[in-house]
N, C-alpha and C positions, 0 to 999 in steps of 0.2 A: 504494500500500500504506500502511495506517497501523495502529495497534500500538491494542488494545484489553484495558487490566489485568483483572483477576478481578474488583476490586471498581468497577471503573466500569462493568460489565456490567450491571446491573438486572436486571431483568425479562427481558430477552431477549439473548442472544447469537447475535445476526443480524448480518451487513457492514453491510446499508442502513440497519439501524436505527439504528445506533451511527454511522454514515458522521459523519465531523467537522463538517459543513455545517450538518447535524441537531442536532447536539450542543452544536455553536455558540448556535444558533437560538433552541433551548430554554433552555442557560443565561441568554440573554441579557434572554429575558423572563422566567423567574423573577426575574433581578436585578432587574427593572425593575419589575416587579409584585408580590416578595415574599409577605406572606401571602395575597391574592388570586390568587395563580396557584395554579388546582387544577386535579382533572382532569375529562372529563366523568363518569365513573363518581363522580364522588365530590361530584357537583351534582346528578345524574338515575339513572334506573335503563334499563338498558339491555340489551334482551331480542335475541333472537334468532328469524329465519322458522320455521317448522317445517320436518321432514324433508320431503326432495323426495316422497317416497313417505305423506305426511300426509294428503294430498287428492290422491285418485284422478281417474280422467275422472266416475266417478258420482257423484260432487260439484257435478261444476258444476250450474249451473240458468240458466236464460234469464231470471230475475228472484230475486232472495233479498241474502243480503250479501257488500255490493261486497268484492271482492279486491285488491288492491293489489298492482302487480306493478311491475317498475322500466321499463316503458314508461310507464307513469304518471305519473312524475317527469320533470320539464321540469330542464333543465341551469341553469336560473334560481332554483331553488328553490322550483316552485310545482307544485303536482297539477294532471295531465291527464285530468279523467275522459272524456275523449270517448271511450273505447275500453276501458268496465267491464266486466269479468267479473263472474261471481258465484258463490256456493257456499250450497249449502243449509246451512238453520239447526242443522241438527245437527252435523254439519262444523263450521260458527262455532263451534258452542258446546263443542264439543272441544277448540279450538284457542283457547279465548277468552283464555287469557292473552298469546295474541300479538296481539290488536285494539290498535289503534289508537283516537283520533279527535281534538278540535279540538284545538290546541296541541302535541303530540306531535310528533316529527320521523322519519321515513323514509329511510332510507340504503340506499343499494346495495352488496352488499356481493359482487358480481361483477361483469365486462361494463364497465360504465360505473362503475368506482369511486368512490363517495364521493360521488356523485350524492344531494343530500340533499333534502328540501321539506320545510315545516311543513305538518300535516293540518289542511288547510280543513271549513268544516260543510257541504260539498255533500253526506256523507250523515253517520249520527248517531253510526255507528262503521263503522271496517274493520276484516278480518283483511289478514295481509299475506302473501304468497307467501315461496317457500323463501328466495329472494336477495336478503331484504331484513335490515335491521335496525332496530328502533325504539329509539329513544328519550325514556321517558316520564317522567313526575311531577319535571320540571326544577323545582328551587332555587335562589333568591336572583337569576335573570336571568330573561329569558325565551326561548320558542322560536325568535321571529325574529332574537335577538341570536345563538344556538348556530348558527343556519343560515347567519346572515351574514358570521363567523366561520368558520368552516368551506369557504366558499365564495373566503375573500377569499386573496391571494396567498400568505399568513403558514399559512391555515387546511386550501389544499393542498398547500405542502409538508410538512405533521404528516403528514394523510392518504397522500401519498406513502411517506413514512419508514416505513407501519406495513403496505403491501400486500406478500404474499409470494404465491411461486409463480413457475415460469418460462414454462409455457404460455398459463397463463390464472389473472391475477394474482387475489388475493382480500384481503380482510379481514375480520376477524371482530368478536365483540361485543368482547372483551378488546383486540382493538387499539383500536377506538373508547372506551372504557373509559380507556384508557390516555392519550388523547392531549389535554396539558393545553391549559388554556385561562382567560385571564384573567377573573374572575367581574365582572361591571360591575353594581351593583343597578338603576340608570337606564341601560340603550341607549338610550334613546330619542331623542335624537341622532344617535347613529349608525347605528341603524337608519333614521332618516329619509333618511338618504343613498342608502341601498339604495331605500328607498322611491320617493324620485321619482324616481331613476337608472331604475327600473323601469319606470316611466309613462310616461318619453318614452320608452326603447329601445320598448315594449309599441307607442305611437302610431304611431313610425313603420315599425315592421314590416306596422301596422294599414295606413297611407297606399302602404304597397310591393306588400301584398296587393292592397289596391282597386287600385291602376293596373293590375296584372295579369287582375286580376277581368273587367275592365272592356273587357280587350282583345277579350270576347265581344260587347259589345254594340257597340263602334268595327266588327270583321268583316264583324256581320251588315248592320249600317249601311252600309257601302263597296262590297258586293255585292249592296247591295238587295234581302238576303232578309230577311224576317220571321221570329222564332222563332217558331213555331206553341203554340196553348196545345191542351190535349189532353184528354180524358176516360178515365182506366184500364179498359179493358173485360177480363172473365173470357174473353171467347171472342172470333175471328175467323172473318171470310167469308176464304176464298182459292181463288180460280179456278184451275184448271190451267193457262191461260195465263201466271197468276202464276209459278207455282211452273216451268214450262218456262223461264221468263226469267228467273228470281233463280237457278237451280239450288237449291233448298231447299225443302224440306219440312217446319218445323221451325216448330211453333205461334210459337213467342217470337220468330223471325225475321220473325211480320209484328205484331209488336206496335206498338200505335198511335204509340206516342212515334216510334217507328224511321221506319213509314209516312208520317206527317204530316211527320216533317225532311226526308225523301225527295222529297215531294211540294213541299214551300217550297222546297227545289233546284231542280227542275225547273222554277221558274220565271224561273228566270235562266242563262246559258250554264253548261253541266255536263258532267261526262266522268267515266266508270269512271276508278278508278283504275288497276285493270288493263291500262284503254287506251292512255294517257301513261306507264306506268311497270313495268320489270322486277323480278322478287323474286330477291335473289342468296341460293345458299345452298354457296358456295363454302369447306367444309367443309376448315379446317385446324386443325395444334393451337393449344391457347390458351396456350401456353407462347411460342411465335412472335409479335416485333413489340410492339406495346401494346395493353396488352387493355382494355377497356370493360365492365363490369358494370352490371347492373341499377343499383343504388347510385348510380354513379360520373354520372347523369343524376338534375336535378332535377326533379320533377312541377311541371308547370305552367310552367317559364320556360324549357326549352328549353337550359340551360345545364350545362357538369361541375359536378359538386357537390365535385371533389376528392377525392373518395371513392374508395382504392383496394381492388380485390377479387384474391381470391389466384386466378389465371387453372391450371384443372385440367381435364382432361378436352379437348375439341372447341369449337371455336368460328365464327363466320362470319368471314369476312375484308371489310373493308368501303374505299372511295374517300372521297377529296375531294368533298363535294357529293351524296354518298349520305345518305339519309333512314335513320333507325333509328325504328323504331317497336315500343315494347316490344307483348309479345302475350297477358301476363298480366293478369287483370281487374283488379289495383287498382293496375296503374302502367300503364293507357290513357294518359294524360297525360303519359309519357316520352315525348318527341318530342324527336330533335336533329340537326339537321342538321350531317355532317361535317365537320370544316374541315381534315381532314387523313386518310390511312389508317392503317388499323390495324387488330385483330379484335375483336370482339365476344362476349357473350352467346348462345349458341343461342336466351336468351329473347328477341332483336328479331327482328324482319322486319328486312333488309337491302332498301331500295326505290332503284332509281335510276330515273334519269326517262328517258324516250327520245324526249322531247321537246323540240324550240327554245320551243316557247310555254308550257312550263310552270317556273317559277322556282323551287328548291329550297327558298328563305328562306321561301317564300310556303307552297309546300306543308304545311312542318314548323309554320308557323304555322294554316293553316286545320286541319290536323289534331288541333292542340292545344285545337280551339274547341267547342263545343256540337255545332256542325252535324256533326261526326265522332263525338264520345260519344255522342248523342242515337242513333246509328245504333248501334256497337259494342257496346254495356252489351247490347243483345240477339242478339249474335252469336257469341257462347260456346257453347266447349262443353267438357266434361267436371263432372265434378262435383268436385273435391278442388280441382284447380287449374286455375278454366278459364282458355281461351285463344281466342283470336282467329286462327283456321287463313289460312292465305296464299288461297286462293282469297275467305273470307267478306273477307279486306281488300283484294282486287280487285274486289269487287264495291263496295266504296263509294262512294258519289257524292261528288264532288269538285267546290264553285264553280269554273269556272273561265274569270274573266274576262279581259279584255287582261293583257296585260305593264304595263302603267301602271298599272290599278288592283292591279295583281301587287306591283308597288315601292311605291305605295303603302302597301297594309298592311304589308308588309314592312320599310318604314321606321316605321311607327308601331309596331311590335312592338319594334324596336331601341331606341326611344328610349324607352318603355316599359322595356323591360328594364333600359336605362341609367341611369334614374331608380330605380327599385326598388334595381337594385344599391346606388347609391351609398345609398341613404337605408338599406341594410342594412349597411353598409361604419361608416355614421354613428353609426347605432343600437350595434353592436358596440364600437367604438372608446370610446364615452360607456360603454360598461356597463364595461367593462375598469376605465375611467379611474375611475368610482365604487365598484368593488372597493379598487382602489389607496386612493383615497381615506379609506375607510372602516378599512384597514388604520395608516394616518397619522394619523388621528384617534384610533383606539385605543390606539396607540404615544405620544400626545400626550397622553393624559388622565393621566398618572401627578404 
């Protein structure tokens, strides 16, 4: 408990706001920065998304101007366009005093709070979605000093002091507004710190992806199978004998990419998966034991992401050495092989093997590889959210060589992983410690 007078209230009579930690903080850098400690409102102007109800679904367009949503925003401070939306021109220009574009800065101001980035010129301007906040026409510093700042240890705990709400925290234009910040005419210094801090963390995330990358072409190398190159055709031939032996009927299921990976199997020792392995769907609540989510598995490595999910509803119960294999099209690539029990998502396949010659490390890894997506991406069904049904993933074709070349890749995927980890371990640690440092540096320049 601690004691808050009338006139040491300010602006707000909040706990968190006023908490003595906060209050400390801020005296402390006013002292230290005197008439250069301002706030950001009183450096930039600082606008707010529009209403959620601003832009309809008839808005959108498959081409027009980009939308800015806080998927977009990388927790580094930089725009991810790989995953643009768009809203037609009229729209934009309704809403055009909430555009964005180069130098400006983007904030989240739900979900991922505080999450900020400078607007790059990948296009010439954005609008910005309901959950964001902008802030434009910065004075006396510049953008990447406000982001850097913002971002550094000093710059989340402000950001902290000003979010309210108890279910789903928020902030708004006025707390960002509010929250000072020391004005530096030159960053450039310390922004450089941010700088190359960023370049190595960026390279070696680069060198962690390629070794994982790569574990495609070591597979197909180890099994002697070739990836097939392919020609996209509008239509297929398919024999009745085909479709008697696949069970399916289903143009897209003889699609060339799927055929031709099928067909490079088949030239080296192969087995349904079906054959080798049972589908458990031993239906208990998700409240029972520890639960596993979608999330809680990384795409592509095969490892927990650490990610926990609130377990509701029904779920699989899953062994030691049990195969999970998500069944949604755009987490194909969760693959994780067990190391312990516990329940699951309804969205994996629960696979165990009932096999001595089939290795679980091996499987979870060929699954993760081309030769299993090249097959799947045409084995969906539904339209909203497809799936991969337990039969179309018994029908997969599975390399499956000795036990030796089984430990094999299995050990090359380990070391593989082991490597990536650590160089993301590396990566993280250096950005941390260049946050820090940037914060010491700024505390130094007085």
């Amino acid at each position: 408990m601690f004691a808050v007078k009338r006139g040491e209230v300010g602006k707000r009579c909040d706990v968190n706001y006023n908490h003595p930690k906060y209050r400390l903080l801020v005296d402390s850098l006013a002292a230290l920065f005197g008439y250069r400690f301002k706030t950001i409102g009183a450096i930039a102007d600082v606008i707010c998304g529009p209403f959620g109800t601003a832009i309809t679904q008839d808005d959108y367009t498959e081409d027009g101007i980009p939308l800015l949503r806080i998927t977009n925003i990388t927790r580094h401070g930089f725009l991810d366009c790989t995953d643009m939306k768009y809203i037609n021109k009229d729209c934009a220009d309704r809403l055009a005093r909430m555009q964005v574009s180069t130098g400006n800065i983007v904030i989240s101001q739900r979900g991922t709070l505080g999450q900020c980035a400078v607007v790059d010129d990948a296009y010439p301007f954005f609008n910005i979605s309901a959950n964001l906040i902008a802030v434009k026409n910065i004075q006396e510093t510049n953008a990447e000093y406000v982001r850097n700042y913002l971002l550094s240890p000093v710059g989340v705990s402000l950001l902290q002091r000003t979010q309210s709400g108890q279910v789903q925290g928020k902030i708004t234009t006025l707390d960002i507004e509010d929250i000072p910040i020391p004005v530096i005419s030159d960053p450039s210094k310390l922004n450089k710190i941010i700088e190359v801090a960023y370049g190595s963390y960026a390279a070696k995330l680069r060198e962690a992806d390629a070794l994982l990358a790569g574990m495609d072409e070591y597979v197909c190398s180890a099994l002697g199978v070739t990836l097939p190159t392919f020609t996209p055709r509008l239509g297929v031939a398919v024999t009745m004998a085909q479709v008697k032996e696949d069970k399916a009927f289903n143009v897209e299921y003889y699609n060339v990419e799927r055929t031709t990976i099928i067909d490079a199997i088949k030239t080296v020792p192969h087995k349904r998966l079906g054959d080798c392995a049972d589908f458990m769907r031993d239906l208990v609540s998700a409240t029972d034991d520890w639960y596993l989510g979608l999330a809680g598995v990384q795409s592509n490595t095969g490892e927990l992401s650490g990610t926990d999910e609130e377990a509701t509803g029904q779920a699989f119960s899953f062994c030691e050495n049990d195969v999970l294999y998500c069944r949604l099209r755009p987490y194909l690539n969760k693959v994780w092989k067990a190391e312990r029990g516990g329940v699951c998502s309804t969205e994996f396949h629960v696979i165990r093997i009932k096999s001595d010659n089939v290795l679980p490390d091996y499987l979870a890894a060929v699954m993760r590889s081309q030769l299993i997506l090249r097959q799947t991406r045409h084995m969906m069904t539904g339209n909203t959210h497809p799936r991969i049904g337990n039969e179309d993933v018994a029908n997969l074709m599975i390399p499956m060589p000795d036990k030796d070349i089984q430990r094999k890749v299995t050990a090359e995927m380990q070391a593989r992983q082991n490597t990536a980890r650590a160089k993301r371990i590396e990566a993280e640690t250096e950005w941390t410690a260049a946050k820090a440092q940037f914060e010491r540096e700024l505390l130094s320049t007085v």
